[in-house]
N, C-alpha and C positions, 0 to 999 in steps of 0.2 A: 504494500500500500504506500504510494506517494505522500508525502507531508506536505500538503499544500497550505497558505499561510491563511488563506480565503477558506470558509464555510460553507454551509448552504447561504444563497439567496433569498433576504429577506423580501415578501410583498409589502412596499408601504409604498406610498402616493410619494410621487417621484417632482424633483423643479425643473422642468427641462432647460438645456444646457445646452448648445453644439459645441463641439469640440474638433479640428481636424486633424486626426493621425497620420506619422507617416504609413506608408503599405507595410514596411517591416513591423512594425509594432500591430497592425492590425490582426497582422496572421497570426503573430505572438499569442494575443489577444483571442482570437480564435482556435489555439490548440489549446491553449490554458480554459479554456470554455470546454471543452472535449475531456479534458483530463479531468475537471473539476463535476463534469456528468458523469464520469464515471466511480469518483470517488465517493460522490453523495447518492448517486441513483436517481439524481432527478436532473433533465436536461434542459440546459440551458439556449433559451431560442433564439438569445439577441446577447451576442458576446459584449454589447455595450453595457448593459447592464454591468459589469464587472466592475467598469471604470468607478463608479461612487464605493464599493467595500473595499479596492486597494487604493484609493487615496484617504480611504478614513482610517485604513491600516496602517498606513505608511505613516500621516500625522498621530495618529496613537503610539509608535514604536519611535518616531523621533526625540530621544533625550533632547536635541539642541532648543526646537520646538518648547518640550514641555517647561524646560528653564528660561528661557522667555518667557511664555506663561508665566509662570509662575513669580516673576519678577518684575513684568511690567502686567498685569492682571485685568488690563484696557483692552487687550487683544481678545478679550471674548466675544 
């Protein structure tokens, strides 16, 4: 079994947002959607969806991030 850093995908009412990818990162993007329906057993239809749990991952796991927060406490 893979470690992947992502979960299942939660349903909640989403902000929409565009964003433009380069092509490499999309397909990225699209096998980690693959590997991550097969981890959880539930398939994912739209690889974009991924993008808002790994940038809320990545801001969760950034020390640099959290001690700013936590020092200037304005950035909420």
């Amino acid at each position: 079994m893979t470690k992947l850093k992502l979960g299942a995908i939660a349903d909640d009412k989403p902000i929409k947002v565009t964003v433009e990818l380069p092509a490499p990162l999309h397909r990225d993007l699209v096998a980690y959607a693959e590997v991550l329906a097969r981890e959880t057993g539930q398939p994912v239809t739209d690889p974009a969806r991924l993008i808002a749990p790994m940038v809320q991952r990545f801001i969760a796991t950034d020390r640099g991030f959290a001690k700013a927060r936590r020092t200037n406490p304005t950035t909420e």
